[in-house]
C-alpha positions in Angstrom: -49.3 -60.9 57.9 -51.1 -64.1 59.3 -49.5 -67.0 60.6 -50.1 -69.9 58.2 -49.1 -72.5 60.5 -52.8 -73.8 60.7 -52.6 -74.6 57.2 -49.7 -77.4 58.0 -46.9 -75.0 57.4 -45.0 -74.4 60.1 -42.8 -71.5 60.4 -43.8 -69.6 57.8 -46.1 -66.5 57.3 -48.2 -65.4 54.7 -48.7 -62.3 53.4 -52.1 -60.8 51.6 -52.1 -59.5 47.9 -51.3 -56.6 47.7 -48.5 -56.3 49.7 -45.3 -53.6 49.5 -42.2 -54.6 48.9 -41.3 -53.4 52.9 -43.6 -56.0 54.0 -41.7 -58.6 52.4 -38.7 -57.7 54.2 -40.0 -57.6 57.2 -42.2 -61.3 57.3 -38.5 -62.6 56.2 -36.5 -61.0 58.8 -39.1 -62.4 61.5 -38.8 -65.6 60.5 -35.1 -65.6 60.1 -34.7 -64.0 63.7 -36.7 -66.7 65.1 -34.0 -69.6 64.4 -33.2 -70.2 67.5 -29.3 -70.2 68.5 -27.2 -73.4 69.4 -28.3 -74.9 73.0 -25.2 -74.4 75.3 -23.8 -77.5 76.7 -21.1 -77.8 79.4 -18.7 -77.7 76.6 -18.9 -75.2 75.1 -20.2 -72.4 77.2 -16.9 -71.4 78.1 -15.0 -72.7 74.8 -17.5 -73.0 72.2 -16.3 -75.3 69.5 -14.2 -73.3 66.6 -17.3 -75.1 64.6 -20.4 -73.7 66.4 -18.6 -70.1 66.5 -18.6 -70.4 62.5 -21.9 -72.2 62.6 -23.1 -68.9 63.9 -21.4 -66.4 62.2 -22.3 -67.8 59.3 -26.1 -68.2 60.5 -25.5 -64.3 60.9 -23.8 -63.9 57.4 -26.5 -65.7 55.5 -29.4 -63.6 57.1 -27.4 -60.3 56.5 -27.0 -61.9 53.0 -30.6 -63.0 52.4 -32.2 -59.8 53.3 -30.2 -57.8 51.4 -30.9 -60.0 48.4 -34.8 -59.6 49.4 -34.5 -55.7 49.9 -32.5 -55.3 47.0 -34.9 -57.7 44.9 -38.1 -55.1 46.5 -36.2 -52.1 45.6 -35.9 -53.4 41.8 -39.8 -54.4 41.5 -41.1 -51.4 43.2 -39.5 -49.0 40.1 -42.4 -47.7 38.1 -42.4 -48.6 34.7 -41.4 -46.3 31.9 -44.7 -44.4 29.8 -45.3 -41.7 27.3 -47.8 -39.8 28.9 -48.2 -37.7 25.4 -49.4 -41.0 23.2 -50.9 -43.1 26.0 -53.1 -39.8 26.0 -53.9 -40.0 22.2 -54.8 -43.3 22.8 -57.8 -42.5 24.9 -58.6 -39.3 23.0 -61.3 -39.1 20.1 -59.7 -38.3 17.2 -62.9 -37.2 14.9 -64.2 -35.5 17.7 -60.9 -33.4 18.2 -60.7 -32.4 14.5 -63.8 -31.1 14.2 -63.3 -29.0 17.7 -60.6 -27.7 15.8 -62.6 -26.8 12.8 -65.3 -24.9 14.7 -62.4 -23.0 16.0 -61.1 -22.1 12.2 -57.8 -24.1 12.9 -56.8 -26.4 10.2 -53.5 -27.5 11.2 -52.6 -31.5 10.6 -50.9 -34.1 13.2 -47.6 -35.1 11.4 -45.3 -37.9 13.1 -41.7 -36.6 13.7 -38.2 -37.9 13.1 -35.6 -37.5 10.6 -38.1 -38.0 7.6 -42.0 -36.5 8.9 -45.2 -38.1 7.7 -49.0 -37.2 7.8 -50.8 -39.9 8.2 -54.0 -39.9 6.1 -53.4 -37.4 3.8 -51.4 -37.8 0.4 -51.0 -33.8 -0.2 -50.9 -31.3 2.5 -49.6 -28.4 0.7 -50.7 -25.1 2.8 -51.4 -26.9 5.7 -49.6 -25.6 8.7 -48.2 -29.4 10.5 -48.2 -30.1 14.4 -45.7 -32.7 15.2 -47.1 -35.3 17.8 -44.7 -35.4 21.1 -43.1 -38.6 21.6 -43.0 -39.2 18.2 -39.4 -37.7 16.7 -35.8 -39.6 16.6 -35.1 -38.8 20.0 -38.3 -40.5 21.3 -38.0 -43.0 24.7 -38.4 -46.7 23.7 -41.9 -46.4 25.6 -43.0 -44.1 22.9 -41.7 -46.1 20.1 -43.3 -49.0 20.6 -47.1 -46.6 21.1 -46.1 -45.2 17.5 -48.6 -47.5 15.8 -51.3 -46.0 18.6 -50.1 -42.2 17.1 -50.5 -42.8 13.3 -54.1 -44.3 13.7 -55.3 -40.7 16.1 -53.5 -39.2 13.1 -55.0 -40.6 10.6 -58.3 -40.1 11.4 -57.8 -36.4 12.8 -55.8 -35.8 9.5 -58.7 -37.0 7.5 -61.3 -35.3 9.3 -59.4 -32.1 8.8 -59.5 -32.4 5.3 -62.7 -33.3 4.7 -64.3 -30.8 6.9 -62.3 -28.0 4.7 -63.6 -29.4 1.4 -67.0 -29.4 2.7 -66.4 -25.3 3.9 -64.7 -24.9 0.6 -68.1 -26.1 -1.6 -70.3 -23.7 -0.1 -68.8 -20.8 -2.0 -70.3 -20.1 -5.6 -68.4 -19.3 -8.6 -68.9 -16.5 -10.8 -68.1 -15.3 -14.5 -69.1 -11.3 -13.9 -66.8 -8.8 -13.6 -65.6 -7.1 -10.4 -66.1 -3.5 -9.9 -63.5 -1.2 -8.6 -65.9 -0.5 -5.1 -65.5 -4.6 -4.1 -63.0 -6.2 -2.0 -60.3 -8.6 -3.9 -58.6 -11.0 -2.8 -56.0 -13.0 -5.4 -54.3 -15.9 -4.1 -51.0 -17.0 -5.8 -49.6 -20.7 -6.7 -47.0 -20.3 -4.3 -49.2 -19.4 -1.7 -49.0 -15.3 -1.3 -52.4 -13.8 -0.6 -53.1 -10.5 -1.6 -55.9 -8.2 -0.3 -56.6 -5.2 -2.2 -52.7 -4.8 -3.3 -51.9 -6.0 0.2 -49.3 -8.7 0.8 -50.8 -10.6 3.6 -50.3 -13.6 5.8 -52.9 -16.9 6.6 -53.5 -15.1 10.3 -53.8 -12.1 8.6 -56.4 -13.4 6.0 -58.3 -14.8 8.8 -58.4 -11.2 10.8 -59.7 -9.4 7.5 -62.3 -11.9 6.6 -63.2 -11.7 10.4 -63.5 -8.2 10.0 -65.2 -7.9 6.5 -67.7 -10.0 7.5 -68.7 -8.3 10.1 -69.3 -5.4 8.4 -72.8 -4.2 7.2 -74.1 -6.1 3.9 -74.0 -2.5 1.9 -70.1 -3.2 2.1 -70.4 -5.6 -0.7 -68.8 -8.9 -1.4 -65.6 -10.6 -1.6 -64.3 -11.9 -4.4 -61.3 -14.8 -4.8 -59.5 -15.2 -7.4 -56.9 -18.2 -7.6 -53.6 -18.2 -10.1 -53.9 -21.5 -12.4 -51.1 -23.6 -11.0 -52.2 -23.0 -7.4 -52.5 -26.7 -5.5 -55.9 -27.8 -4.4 -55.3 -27.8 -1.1 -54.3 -24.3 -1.1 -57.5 -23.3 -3.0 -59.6 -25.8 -0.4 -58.0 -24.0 2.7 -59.1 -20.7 1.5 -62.4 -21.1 0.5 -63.1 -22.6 3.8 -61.7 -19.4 5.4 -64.0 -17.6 3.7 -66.6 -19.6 4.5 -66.0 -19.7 7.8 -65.8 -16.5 8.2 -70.2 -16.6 7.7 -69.5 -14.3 4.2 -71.3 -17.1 2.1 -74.3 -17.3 4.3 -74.7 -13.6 4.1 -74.3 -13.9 0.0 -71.0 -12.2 0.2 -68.6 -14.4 -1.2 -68.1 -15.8 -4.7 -65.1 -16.9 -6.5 -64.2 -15.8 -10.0 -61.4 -16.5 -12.3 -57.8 -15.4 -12.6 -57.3 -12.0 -14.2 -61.3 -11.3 -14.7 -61.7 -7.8 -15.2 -62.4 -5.2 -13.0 -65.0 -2.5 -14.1 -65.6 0.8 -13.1 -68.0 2.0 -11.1 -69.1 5.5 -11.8 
């Protein structure tokens, strides 16, 4: 606080910006304590008037009253305001980058944005895609969240879209093939509803993931893997799995090929 009477205001103080709210208080209780009180007079020193007794009880009222107002008034603007840490995050976050680190990790899950009917931005079809639901983003969301939802659909959109285009590009790098599979290979039929089946075996996507992890790792004398899809099945379904097996580095070792539903399986003598 400097005194600003130089400036041709007397009285008064001023106070630098920044400035807490405390300080406020406290340049207006000095300058309110610096009134000075009534001058006695021979009058009144022994029998003030009923007049100057109110005069200064209410002198004592008003600057109870004003700083109280002033207190109450710092109290109010010193409140921080409200925020939605989870979207104001998105907001500096690279989307296209973030898909494709979860890509190189072989997670293809999608953003969707919550409440009592989901959506997922960017993409039209996400059959077989396992959905993340961005916080801050559901029915029960603060009003600080709500009004970052247009922030959330645009990350989503572009992560979304990245997602899907990084499994179509894994899913075109394995070939096709109209030969027959021997008895000795490994077979792996996926279903329209989504069931995979490994050599007879019922299995789930983390499950898939562990055996391809697995197969591939395995000398090149243990032959390929063949895929087979049942017509009906959605093409995001087809596009998740072939980029599994992709993934997995069986196409770069020559391992992988896809052939069609029901192709015959010949015996190996």
């Amino acid at each position: 606080m400097h005194e600003y009477t130089p400036q041709g205001v007397p009285d008064s103080l001023m106070l630098q910006k920044p400035f807490a709210p405390a300080r406020l208080v406290t340049a207006v209780a000095t300058l309110l304590n610096a009134v000075p009180p009534p001058e006695p007079t021979e009058t009144n020193v022994r029998f003030p008037p009923i007049a100057d007794m109110s005069r200064c009880l209410l002198t004592g009222g008003v600057k109870r009253a004003v700083l109280f107002s002033i207190a109450a008034l710092a109290s109010c603007t010193s409140k921080p305001q409200p925020t939605c840490p989870s979207i104001e995050a998105l907001a500096h976050g690279d989307a296209v980058a973030d898909a494709r680190a979860v890509l190189a990790r072989g997670d293809r899950h999608l953003l969707m944005l919550g409440g009592y009917v989901g959506s997922v931005p960017g993409v039209k079809n996400w059959a077989g895609y396992q959905l993340q639901e961005i916080e801050g983003t559901s029915d029960t969301a603060t009003d600080a969240c709500r009004l970052l939802g247009a922030t959330a659909e645009a990350y989503a959109t572009k992560y979304n879209q990245t997602i899907v285009d990084g499994t179509r590009n894994s899913a075109a790098a394995m070939p096709l093939s109209n030969a027959s599979i021997n008895d000795a290979q490994f077979r792996l039929k996926v279903r329209r509803d989504g069931t995979f089946n490994w050599n007879g075996q019922v299995v789930n996507e983390a499950t898939l993931r562990d055996y391809l992890g697995k197969f591939s790792a395995m000398p090149k004398g243990a032959g390929p893997l063949s895929a087979e899809f049942e017509p009906g099945t959605p093409t995001t379904i087809k596009d998740l799995v072939r980029g599994d097996i992709a993934d997995s580095g069986l196409c770069r070792q020559g391992r992988c090929l896809e052939v069609k539903w029901g192709t015959p399986t010949s015996v190996v003598n």
